[in-house]
DRENMAR-520489 format. One line per field, with one value per residue (C-alpha): residue in three letters; x, y, z. Coordinates in steps of 0.05 Angstrom, whole numbers, plus 5000, padded with zeros to 4 digits. Example, Ala and Ser with C-alpha at 12.3 -4.5 7.8 and 13.67 -1.06 7.14 Angstrom:
BEGIN
code = [ALA|SER]
east = [5246|5273]
north = [4910|4979]
up = [5156|5143]
REM end
This chain:
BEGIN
code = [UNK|UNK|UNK|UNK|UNK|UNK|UNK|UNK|UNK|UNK|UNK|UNK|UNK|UNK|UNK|UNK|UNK|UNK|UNK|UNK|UNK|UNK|UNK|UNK|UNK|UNK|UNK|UNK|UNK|UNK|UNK|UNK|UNK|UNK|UNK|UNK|UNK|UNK|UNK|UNK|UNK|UNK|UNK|UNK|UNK|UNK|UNK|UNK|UNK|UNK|UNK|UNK|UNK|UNK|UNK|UNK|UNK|UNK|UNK|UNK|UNK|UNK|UNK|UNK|UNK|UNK|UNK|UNK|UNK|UNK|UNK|UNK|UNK|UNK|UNK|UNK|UNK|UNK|UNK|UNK|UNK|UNK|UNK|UNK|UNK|UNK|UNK|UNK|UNK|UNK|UNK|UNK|UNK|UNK|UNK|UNK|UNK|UNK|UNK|UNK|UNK|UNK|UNK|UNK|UNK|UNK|UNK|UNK|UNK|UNK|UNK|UNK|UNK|UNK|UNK|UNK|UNK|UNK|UNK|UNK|UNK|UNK|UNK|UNK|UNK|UNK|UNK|UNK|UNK|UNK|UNK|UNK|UNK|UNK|UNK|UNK|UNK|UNK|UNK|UNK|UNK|UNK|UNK|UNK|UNK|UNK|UNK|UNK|UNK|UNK|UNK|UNK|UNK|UNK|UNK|UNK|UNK|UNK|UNK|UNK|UNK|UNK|UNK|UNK|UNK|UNK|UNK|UNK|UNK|UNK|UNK|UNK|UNK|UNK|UNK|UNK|UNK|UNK|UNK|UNK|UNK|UNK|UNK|UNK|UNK|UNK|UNK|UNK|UNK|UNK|UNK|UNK|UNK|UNK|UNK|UNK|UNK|UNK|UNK|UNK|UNK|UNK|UNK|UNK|UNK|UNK|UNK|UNK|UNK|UNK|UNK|UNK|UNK|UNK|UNK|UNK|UNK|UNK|UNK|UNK|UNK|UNK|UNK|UNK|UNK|UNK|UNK|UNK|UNK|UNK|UNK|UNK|UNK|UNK|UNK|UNK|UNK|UNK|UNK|UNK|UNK|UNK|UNK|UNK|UNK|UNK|UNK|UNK|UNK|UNK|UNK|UNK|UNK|UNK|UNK|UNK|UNK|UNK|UNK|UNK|UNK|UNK|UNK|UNK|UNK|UNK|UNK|UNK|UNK|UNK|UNK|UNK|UNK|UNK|UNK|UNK|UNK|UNK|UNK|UNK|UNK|UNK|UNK|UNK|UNK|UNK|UNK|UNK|UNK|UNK|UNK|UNK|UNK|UNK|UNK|UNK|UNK|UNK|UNK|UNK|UNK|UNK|UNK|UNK|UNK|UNK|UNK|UNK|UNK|UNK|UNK|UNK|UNK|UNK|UNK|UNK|UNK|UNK|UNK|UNK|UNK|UNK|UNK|UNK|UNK|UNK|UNK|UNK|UNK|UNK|UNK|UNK|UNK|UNK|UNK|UNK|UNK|UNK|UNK|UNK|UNK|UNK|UNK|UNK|UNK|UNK|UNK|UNK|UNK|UNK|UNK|UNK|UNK|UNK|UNK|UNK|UNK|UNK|UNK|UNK|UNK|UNK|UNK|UNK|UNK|UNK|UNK|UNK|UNK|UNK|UNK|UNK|UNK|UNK|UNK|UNK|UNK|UNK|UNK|UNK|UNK|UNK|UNK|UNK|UNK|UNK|UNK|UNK|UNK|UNK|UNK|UNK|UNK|UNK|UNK|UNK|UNK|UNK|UNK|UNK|UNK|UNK|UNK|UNK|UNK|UNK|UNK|UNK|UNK|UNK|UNK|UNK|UNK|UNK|UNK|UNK|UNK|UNK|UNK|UNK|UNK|UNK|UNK|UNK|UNK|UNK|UNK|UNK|UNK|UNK|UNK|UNK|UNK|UNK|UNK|UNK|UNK|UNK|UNK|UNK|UNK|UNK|UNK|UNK|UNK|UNK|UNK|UNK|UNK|UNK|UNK|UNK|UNK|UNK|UNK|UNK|UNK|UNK|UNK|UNK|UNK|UNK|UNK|UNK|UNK|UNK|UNK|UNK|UNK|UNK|UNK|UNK|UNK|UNK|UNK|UNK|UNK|UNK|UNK|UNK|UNK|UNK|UNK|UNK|UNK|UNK|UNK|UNK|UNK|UNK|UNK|UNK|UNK|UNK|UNK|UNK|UNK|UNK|UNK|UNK]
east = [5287|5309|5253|5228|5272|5338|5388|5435|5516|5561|5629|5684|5660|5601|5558|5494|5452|5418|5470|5437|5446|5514|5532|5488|5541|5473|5461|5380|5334|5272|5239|5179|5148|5129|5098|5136|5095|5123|5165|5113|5147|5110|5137|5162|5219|5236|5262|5304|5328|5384|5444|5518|5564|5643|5692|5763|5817|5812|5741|5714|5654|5674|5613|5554|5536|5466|5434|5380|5378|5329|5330|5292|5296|5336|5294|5290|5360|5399|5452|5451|5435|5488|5491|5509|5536|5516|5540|5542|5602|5616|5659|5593|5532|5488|5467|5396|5410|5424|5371|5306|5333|5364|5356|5322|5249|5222|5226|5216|5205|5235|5221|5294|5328|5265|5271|5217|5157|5150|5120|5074|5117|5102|5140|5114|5150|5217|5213|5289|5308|5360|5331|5317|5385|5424|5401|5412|5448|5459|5507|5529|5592|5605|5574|5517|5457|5445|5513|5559|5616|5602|5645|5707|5711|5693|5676|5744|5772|5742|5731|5798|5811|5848|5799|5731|5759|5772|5699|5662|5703|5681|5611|5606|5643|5593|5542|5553|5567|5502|5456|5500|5520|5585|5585|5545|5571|5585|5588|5609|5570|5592|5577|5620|5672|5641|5683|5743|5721|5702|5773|5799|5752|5754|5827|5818|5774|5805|5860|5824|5799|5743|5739|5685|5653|5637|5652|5608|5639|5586|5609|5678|5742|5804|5856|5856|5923|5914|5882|5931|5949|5993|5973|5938|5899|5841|5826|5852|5793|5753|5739|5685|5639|5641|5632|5562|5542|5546|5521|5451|5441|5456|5515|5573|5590|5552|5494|5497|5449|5491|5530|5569|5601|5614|5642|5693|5714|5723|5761|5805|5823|5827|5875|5913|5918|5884|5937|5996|5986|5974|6034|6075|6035|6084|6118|6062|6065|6010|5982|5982|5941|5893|5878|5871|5821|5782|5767|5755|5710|5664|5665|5651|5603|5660|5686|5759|5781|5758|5793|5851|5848|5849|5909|5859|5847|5772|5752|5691|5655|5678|5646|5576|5578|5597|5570|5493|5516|5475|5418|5438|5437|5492|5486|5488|5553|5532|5476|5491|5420|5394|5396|5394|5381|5458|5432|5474|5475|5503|5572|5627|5641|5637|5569|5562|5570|5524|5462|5486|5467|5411|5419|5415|5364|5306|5318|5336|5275|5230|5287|5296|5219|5205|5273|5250|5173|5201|5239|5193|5130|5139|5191|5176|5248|5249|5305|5315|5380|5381|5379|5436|5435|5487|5545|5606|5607|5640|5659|5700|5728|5758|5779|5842|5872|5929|5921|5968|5957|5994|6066|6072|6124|6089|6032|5996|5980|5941|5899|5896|5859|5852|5930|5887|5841|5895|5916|5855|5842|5915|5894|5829|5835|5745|5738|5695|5693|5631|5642|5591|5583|5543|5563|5531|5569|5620|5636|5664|5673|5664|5740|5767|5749|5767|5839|5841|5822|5862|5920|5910|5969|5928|5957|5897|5865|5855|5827|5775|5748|5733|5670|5644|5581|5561|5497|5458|5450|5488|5522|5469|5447|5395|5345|5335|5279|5303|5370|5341|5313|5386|5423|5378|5391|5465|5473|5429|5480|5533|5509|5500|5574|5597|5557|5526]
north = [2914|2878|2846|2781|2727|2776|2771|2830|2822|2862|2898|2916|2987|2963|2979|2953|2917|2859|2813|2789|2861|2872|2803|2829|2849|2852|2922|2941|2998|3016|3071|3109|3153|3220|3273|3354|3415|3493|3555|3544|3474|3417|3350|3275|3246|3182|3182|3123|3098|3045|3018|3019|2957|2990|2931|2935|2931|2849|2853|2841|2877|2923|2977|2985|3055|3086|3145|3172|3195|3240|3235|3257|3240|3276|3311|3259|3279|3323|3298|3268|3308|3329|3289|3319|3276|3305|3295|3330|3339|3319|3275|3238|3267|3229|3280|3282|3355|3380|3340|3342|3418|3446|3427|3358|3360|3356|3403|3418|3499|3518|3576|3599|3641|3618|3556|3514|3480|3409|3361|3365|3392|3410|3365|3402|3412|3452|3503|3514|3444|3433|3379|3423|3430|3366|3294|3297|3234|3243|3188|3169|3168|3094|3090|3147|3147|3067|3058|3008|2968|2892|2826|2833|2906|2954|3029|3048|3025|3080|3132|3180|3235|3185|3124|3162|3193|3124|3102|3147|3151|3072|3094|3142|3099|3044|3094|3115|3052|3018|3082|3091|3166|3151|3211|3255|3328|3317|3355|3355|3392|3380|3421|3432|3376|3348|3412|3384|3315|3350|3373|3314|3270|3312|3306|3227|3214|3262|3227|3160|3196|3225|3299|3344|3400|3433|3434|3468|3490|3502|3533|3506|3477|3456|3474|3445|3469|3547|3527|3501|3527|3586|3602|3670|3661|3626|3683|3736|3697|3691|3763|3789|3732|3757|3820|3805|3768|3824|3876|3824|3826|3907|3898|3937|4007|4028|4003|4009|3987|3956|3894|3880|3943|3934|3875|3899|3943|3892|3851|3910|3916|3838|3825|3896|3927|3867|3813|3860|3865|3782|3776|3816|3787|3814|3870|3908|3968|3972|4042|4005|3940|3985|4019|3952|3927|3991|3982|3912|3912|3969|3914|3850|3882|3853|3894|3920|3891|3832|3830|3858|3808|3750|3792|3808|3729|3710|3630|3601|3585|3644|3695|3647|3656|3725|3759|3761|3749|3807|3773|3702|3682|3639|3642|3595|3562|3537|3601|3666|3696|3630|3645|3589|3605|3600|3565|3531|3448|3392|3358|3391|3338|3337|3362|3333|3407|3373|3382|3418|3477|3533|3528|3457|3440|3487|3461|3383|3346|3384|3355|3283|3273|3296|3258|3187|3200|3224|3148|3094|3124|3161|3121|3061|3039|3009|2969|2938|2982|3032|3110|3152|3223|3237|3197|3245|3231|3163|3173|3239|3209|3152|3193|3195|3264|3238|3271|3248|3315|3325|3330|3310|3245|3245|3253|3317|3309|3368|3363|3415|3390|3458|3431|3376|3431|3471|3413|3393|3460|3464|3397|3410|3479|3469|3454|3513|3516|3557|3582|3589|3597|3645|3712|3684|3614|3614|3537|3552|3626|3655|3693|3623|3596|3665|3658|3578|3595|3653|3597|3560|3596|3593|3629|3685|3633|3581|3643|3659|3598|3608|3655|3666|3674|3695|3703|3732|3665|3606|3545|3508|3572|3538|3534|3602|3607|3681|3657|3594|3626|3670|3611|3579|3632|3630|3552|3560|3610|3565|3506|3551|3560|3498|3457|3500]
up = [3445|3381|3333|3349|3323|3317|3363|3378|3365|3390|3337|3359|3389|3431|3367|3385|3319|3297|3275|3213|3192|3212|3177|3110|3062|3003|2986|2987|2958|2963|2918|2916|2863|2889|2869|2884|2878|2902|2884|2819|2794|2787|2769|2787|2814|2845|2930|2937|3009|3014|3026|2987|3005|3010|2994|3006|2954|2956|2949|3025|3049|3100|3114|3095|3078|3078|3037|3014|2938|2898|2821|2761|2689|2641|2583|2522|2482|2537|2570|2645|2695|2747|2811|2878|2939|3005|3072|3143|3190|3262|3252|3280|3251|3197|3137|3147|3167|3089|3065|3108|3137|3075|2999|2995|2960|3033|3086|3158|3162|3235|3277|3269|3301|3356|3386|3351|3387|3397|3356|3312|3257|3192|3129|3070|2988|2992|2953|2963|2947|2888|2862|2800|2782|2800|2820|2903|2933|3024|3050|3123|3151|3181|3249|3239|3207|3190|3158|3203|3195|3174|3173|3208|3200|3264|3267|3294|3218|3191|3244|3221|3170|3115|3122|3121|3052|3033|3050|3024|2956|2953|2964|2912|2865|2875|2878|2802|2777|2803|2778|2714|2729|2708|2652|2697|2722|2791|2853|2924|2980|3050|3113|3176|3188|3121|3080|3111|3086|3013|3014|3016|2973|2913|2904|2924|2871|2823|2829|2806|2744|2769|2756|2791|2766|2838|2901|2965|3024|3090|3147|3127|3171|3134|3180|3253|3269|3271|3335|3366|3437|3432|3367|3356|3285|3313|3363|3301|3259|3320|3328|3267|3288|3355|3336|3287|3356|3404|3345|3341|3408|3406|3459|3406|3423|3356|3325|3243|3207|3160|3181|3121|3120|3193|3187|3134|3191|3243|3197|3181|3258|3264|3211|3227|3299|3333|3298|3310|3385|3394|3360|3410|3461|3524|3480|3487|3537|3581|3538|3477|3514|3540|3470|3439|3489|3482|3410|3424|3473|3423|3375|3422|3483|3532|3586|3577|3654|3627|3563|3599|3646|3588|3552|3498|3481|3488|3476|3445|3508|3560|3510|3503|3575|3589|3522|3565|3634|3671|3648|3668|3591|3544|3475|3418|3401|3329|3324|3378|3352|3407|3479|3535|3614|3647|3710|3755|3743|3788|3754|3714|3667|3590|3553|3479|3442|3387|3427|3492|3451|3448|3371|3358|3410|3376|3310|3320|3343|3280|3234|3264|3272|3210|3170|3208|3186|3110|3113|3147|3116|3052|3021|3058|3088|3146|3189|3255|3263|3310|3265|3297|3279|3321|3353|3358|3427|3415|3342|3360|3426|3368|3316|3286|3258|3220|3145|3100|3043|2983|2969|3047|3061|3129|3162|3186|3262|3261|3188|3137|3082|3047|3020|2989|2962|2927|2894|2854|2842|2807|2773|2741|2712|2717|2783|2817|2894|2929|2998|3055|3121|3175|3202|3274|3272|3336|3317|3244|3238|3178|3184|3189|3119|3084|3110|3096|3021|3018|3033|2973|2938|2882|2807|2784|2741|2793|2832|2789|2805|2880|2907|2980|3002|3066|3108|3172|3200|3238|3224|3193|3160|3112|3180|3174|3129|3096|3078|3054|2996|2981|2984|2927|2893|2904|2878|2827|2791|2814|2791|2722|2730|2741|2694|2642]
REM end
């Protein structure tokens, strides 16, 4: 029910809010002193909640964008500290995830890869945070989070690949003129759908004067067409992450102990036999079928008849189910180390993948709980809107893939914002990119984002400038408490890199 005395308007996309909100174009903050303490630091900073107003080119207020921001002082006589603009992926999800889950100064710990508990849930100091090396600023995309559209704007104005760009270039804009971070190194760290927004944004603003020193790729997706129907790189890309799944649950022919090393293999066999014999596709006499779908099914824990019987092609959600079918188990989608029941349910329609998931589901409630707690009673922001963590259902049912990258007269039906990528690479000889991502992720795989980069067409120097990182974990990889720590360890040198 809305608060006493506020009545509830309706935009454009049924986007329920209290209308004085919606009409609100005046940006608010509220800030809180607070006090961090792990990993053996000790010190200050300020958590700031609030709200960035995005105007249009003729100066109309057309969303209001939310974040959260975590800053420290710089020491008297250095220069400002580096400022790093967070945000998740969907397109639909708010970014509490790489804040309250990953390197904000608070944390909820999860039982990862276990499904964790219910409430209560611990909120405790991250000793992984950044907030050490760079000021930390976590934005919403219009329509998640608290961000909305306001006057005569609505949520389908901004729900596409070219207008979110455009909004959250405003809001970071605004975001260092209001805070005065304008000479500040900055960085971009987006996760999932938010690398293929990163992409994008860095050239955007680099192309308004605003070079970056870093960019950080999560569990990264630039290229929506190589899975196209009929189009064999996907499964080609597919097939190592299916591979680390079935070797974690000990359903591989062999065993190693070391999965790096085989994972090199696999990849060997993906990119070489296995990408040969898609690409003949019907060519291929039935011997040479058969011999492929041996080795596969050594690396994958599938049957050959059953490879065989899907021409050696193996989707995203047939191998969840099948993968752990004797014992009436699906795995994860965004983490295969999770494990659901596969029990038979009434209706065949749609699932939201968000949260229909093993993965997701033992990890969300500890991080929304403990984000909306963090807000309302630590920094002391509160708001009659309604907090949406995730709305991909109706965001991603609206969304427009038109891209229109670099050196393009048209537009891209099918996005590929690593184009966009290259190019500010090739602009700002500076510009260092970090890739990550999970060995276990079936939603981004790993193989994907080595052969986007590896797309670039990038001269040695601009090369140099590019490093990978990968881990034993899943898409959001930080919730694994082990990896955690590797990762901090990971962006600290970067961040050494890219701003000495």
């Amino acid at each position: 029910m809305p608060a006493a005395g506020k009545a509830l308007a309706q935009d454009k996309k049924g986007e329920d809010a209290p209308a004085a909100v919606l009409a609100d174009d005046k940006e608010r903050t509220v800030s809180k002193t607070m006090h961090y303490s792990a990993a053996g630091k000790s010190y200050d900073y300020t958590a700031t909640a609030g709200t960035l107003t995005v105007r249009d080119d003729d100066a109309q207020a057309v969303a209001s964008m939310f974040y959260t921001a975590y800053t420290r002082p710089a020491a008297k006589g250095a220069p400002k500290r580096p400022v790093t603009f967070f945000f998740n992926g969907g397109p639909g999800s708010a970014s509490l995830w790489l804040n309250i889950g990953a390197f904000g100064p608070r944390r909820a710990p999860t039982a990862t890869p276990d499904p964790t508990p219910p409430a209560p849930y611990a909120l405790v100091d991250n000793p992984h945070t950044l907030l050490d090396k760079s000021d930390l600023v976590f934005i919403d995309a219009v329509g998640t989070g608290y961000s909305r559209a306001i006057g005569a704007a609505s949520g389908k104005d901004f729900w596409g690949v070219d207008p979110d760009v455009d909004s959250f270039a405003r809001a970071i804009t605004r975001y260092l003129t209001i805070t005065d971070h304008w000479n500040a190194p900055r960085f971009l760290f987006g996760e999932s759908y938010g690398t293929t927004r990163a992409a994008s944004l860095v050239y955007r603003l680099q192309n308004q004067g605003l070079d970056f020193n870093g960019v950080v790729l999560l569990s990264t997706y630039l290229n929506s067409a190589t899975g196209a129907p009929g189009v064999d790189i996907a499964d080609i890309n597919f097939l190592p992450t299916l591979a680390a799944t079935a070797w974690y649950h000990n359903r591989s022919a062999t065993h190693p102990a070391q999965l790096d090393s085989y994972l090199a293999e696999v990849r060997a066999f993906a990119l070489g036999d296995y990408a040969s014999a898609l690409l003949r596709a019907d060519g291929l006499s039935p011997d040479e079928e058969q011999a492929i779908a041996q080795r596969m099914s050594g690396y994958t824990g599938l049957s050959v008849p059953y490879l065989l019987a899907n021409h050696l092609r193996v989707g995203m959600e047939a191998f969840r189910e099948e993968l752990l079918a004797d014992r009436s188990l699906i795995v994860g989608r965004f983490d295969t180390r999770f494990v659901g029941p596969k029990s038979y349910t009434v209706g065949g329609g749609a699932m939201d993948p968000a949260t229909n998931d093993a993965a997701t589901a033992g990890v969300n409630s500890a991080h929304l709980s403990t984000y909306r707690q963090h807000l309302a009673d630590e920094i002391g922001y509160r708001t009659d809107l309604q907090y949406r963590p995730l709305y991909n259902m109706v965001i991603s049912a609206n969304w427009d893939h038109r891209h229109r990258a670099p050196g393009m007269n048209g537009l891209l039906n099918s996005p590929n914002t690593a184009l966009d990528l290259a190019a500010a690479m090739q602009r700002n000889a500076n510009l260092k990119v970090l890739v990550m991502g999970g060995v276990y992720d079936l939603a981004t795989p790993f193989a994907q984002a080595e052969f986007d980069i590896s797309h670039l067409y990038l001269l040695p120097d601009r090369r140099a400038n590019l490093a990978f990182k990968h881990y034993e974990s899943g898409h959001m990889t930080y919730v694994d408490e082990a990896v955690a720590g590797q990762m901090k360890v990971d962006l600290d040198a970067f961040y050494a890199r890219a701003a000495p």
